[in-house]
Every structure is written in C-alpha cells, then in structure tokens.
N, C-alpha and C positions, 0 to 999 in steps of 0.2 A: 471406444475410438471416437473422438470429438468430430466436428466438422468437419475442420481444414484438412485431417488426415482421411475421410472420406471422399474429399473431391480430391486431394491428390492423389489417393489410391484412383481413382477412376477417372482419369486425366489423365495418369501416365498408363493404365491397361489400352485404353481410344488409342493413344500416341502409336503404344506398340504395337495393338492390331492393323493401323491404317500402314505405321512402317512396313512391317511384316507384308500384308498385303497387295503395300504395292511391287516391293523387290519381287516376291514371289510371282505375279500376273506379269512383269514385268519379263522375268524369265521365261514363265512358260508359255506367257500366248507372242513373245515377240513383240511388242508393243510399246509405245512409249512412255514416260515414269507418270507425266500427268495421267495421259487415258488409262495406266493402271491402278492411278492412285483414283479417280472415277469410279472403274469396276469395283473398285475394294470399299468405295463411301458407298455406293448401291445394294451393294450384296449386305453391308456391315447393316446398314439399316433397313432391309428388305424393301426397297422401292420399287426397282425391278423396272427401269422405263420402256427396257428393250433396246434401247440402243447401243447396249454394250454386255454381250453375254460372254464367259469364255465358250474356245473351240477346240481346244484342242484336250487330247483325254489326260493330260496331265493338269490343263488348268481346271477342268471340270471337276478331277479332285480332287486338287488344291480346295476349291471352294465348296467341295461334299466337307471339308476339315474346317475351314473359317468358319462356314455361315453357324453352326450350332454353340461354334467357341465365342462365336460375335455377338448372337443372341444371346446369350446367358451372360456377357459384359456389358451390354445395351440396357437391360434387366437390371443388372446390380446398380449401376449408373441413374438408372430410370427413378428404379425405390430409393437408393440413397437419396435423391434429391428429394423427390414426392416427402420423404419421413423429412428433411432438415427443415422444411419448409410448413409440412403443417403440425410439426410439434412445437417449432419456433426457433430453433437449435440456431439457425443461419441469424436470425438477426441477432440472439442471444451472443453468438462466437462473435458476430460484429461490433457490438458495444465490447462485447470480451478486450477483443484487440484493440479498439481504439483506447482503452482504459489503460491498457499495460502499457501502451505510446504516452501516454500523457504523464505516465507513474515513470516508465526511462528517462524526461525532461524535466521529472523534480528536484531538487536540492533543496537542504536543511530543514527536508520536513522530517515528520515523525511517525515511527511506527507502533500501531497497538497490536501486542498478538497476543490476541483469544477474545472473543468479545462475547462473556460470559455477563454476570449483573458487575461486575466491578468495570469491567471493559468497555462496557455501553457505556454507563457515565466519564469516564476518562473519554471516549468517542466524543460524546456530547458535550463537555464542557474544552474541549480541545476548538471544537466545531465554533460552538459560540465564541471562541476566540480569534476566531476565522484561519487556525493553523491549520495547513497541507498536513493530511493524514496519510496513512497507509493501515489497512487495514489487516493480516494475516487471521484467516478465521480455517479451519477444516469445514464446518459445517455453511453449506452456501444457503440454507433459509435464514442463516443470523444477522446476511448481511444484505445489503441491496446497493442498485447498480448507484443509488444517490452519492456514495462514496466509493470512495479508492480503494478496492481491495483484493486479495490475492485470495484465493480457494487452494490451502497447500495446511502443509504442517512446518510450526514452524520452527521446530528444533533442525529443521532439513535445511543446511548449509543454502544449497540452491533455490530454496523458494526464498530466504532471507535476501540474497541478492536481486533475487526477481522483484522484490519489492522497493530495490533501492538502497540497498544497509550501507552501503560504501558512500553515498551521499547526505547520509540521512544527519539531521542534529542530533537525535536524539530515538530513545527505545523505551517505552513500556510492555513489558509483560505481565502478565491479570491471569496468567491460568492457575486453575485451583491445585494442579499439581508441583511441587516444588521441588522437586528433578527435574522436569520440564524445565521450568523455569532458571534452573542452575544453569543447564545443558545450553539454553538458549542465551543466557549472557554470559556465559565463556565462548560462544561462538561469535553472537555480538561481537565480542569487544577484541577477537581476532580477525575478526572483518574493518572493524573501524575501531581505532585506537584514543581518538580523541571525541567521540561522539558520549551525550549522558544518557547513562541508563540505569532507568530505577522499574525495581522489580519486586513483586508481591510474595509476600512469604506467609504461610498456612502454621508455620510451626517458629516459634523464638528460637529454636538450634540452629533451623536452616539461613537464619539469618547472618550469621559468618560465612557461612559457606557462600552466600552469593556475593558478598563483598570482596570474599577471594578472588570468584571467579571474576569478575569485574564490574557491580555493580557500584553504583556512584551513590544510589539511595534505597533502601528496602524498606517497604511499606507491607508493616503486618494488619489489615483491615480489621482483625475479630476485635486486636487491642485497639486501635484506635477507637471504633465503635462500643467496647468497654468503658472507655475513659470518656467519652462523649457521655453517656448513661450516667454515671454516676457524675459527671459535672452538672447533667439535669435536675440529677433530685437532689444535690448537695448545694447547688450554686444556681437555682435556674434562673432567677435575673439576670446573673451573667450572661450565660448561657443564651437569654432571649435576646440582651444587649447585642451581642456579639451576630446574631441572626440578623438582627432591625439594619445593623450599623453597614453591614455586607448587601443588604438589600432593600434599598429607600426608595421609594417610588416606584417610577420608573427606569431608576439607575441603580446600575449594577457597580460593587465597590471591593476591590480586591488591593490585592500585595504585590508590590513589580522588585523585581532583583535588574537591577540596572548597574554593567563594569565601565567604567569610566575609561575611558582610551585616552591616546597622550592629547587628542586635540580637542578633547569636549573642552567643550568653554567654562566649565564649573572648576572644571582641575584648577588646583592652586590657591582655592579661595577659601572660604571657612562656611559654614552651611549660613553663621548671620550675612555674609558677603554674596552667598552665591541667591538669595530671598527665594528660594527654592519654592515654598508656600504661597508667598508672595504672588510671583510669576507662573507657577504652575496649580496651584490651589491643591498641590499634593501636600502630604507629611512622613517627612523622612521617619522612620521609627530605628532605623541600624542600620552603621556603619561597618562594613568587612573588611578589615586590612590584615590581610596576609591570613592567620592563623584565628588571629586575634576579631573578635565582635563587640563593637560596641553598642548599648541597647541603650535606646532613650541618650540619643548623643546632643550633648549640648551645642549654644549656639558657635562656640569656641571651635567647636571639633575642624580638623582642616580636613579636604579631600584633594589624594592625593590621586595619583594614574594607576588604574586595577583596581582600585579600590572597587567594592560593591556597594552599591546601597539600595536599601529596602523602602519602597515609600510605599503608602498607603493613598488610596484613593478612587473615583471612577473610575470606568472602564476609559472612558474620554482623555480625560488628565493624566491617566498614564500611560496612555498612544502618545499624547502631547510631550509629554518631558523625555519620552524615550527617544522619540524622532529630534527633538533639538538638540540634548546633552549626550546623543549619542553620534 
C-alpha cells in the first residue's frame, strides 16, 4: 500500500471515529454536537482534562467501546506516519506526484519502454537532444527521479496512458523480449494512430510481425552491431572517417529529416535557389518525395511541399534551418 493510500486509510478511520463519537455522546449524555464532538477528541486521544467526562451509564459505555477502538486507530495513524517519514516514502510519493503532473502537461514527447543497455543510450542520446522523455521501466533502481518516469509494465494498456501515449509523437521499445514488444505496439498504435514507433527486434522473423502490428521502424541491434564489425575490419577508414566526421571537436554532427509545409520559404525553389549550404552551412544528402528518394540530389532538384529532406550537419545548424524552413 503506497503513501497516499495510507493517509487516506487513516484520515477517513479519524473522520469516522470523531463522527461516530460525537452522534453517539450526543445521544446519550444529552449534550450538544460541539461539547460532544470535545468529549469524543479527548477520550480519542487520551487527554482526559476533566472538564468533560460522560454521566450517564449509557455514555460510560459508549466510551468503555471507543476508547480501545480509538487507540488502536490513533496507533495505526501514529506508525503509519512515523514509518513514511523516516523511510522516506512521503517525500519520495511527493516528487512521485509532482512528476506524474508535469508528464499529464506533456505533448509530443516520447516514450522509451524498458531501459535495459539499448534503452539507456536511446534515453541518453534523446536527452542530449534535449527531447521530453517518458520513461516506462518495471524495475525502479533503473531509473531516477532526474527523468520522467512511470514504475509499471508496459504492455499494460493503463500504465501506457499514464505516461501520456495519446499525446505522445512518438514510442520506442528496447525490451529484449519480442512479444513484449509486439504486444506493446499493437497497443501503441490503438492508443494513438498517427504517432511513430520504432521497435527492437531479437529475432529477423519477428520483424514482420511488428510492422503488422504497427510499427513504423524495427531495429534489429545484434545485425546492426554485425554489420558495424565487419565494416571495421573490412573498411576501417571508412568506418573511422564516418566516427571523426559525426564528432569534431567540440561539435557534435548528425542527420536532420526536415517535411517541408506549404509556407516554408524554400518550397518552390531548387536546392541551387534555396543556397541551403550557403545560408545554413548544412548539406542536403536526400530528397523524399512521396515514395520515391533521391540520394546525392543535384543542384537542379526542385523542393516541392511534403517533401523531406535529409541534411547533414551540427547540432547548431540543424536547430537553425529546422526553426526557419520549418
């Protein structure tokens, strides 16, 4: 039983002894409801000032019946508090609640669930990108209060919502189980229809099966991390180039997927028109229209509305061309 459900078990027992207590002193010594609700705070908590005893042999056994029933709810109230307080439980439920308040006024963040070794670095390179997380974990030492997270399982309809799924852009799943995983984005993607989610797959069969169920992208980690290995020892210049080029200094250099809407200023012009490089010191590498990818698109290429495009560059330079062309 958590905090909140310990103070309100022993919040509403108070309520109902002092009720109880006063109707009943009220009836039997004649009295009126305040001076009975007095005798009934007195006797509940053994004070005993003298100024208010009952008299009559019906209220004297009324309260031969409270006082052992009061004490042993005064008791449970007493230790309940004493134990929240020095195990830590009250502040812990307090950051608890505030977290779940700040995760019901998210929008278009993203959910990781399981944060196993592939789910930590998805965490952490989400983070460095400074996107609203959500974090679904069962195990509560995986995670800490520095992030947003949910202590549940998360093939469970209701803890998916508690995190937010109906708001959310997007869903990663990282657990090593790939039922799991199934389960959790055919639930996804009936919770939220238009949100992306890409989901980790253990085995190359179950990777149809998650596209079934609604995944947008499945990511097999053993193969990729195969194919990385043998680009090492087959091509390791490459390989080192591709390291150097992604991380120069002190800047960090990645890949931006940027859709063109009908008022970005670029629509309409050709990539030599729009000096894309130029003005934003990025590099277009592909063009997506519709079905169709164009890789290494010349200066000709026109960009039209929806279109995607892929540019390459800092972290900086691609905050910059995404905040103006978007």
């Amino acid at each position: 039983m958590n905090v909140f459900k310990h103070l309100k078990l022993s919040v509403t027992l108070m309520v109902l002894v002092a009720l109880i207590g006063s109707v009943g002193f009220k009836i039997f010594e004649k009295i009126s409801f305040f001076d009975a609700f007095w005798l009934t705070v007195i006797t509940v908590l053994t004070v005993g000032y003298g100024d208010a005893v009952p008299l009559t042999f019906e209220g004297k056994v009324f309260a031969l019946l409270i006082i052992p029933i009061s004490i042993g709810i005064v008791t449970y109230v007493i230790g309940s508090v004493t134990a929240i307080i020095i195990e830590g439980e009250f502040s812990q439920a307090v950051r608890r609640r505030k977290m779940e308040k700040e995760i019901d006024k998210m929008n278009n963040h993203m959910i990781i669930c399981g944060v196993g070794r592939v789910g930590e670095q998805v965490m952490l390179e989400l983070q460095e990108r400074g996107i609203q997380t959500v974090i679904i974990e069962q195990n509560e030492q995986a995670v800490t209060d520095n992030h947003h997270h949910i202590i549940g399982d998360a093939t469970d309809e209701e803890v998916l919502i508690k995190a937010g799924i109906t708001r959310a852009s997007g869903l990663i799943t990282t657990l090593p189980n790939d039922a799991e995983n199934v389960f959790i984005t055919m639930t996804a993607r009936e919770l939220n229809n238009i949100m992306t989610i890409v989901a980790r797959a253990e085995k190359k069969s179950t990777e149809e099966k998650l596209m079934r169920a609604g995944a947008d992208r499945v990511i097999t980690p053993h193969t990729i991390s195969g194919k990385q290995m043998v680009l090492s020892l087959l091509k390791p210049k490459s390989v080192d180039y591709v390291d150097m080029m992604l991380h120069v200094g002190t800047k960090d250099y990645g890949f931006e997927e940027i859709t063109l809407s009908k008022t970005s200023p670029i629509v309409g012009q050709t990539l030599k028109e729009a000096k894309v490089r130029t003005n934003f010191g990025v590099t277009v590498v592909a063009v997506l229209k519709e079905n169709d990818m164009i890789t290494n698109p010349s200066a000709d290429t026109k960009l039209c509305e929806n279109d995607r495009i892929i540019v390459f560059g800092s972290n900086e330079e691609l905050q910059m061309i995404e905040q103006v062309i978007t």
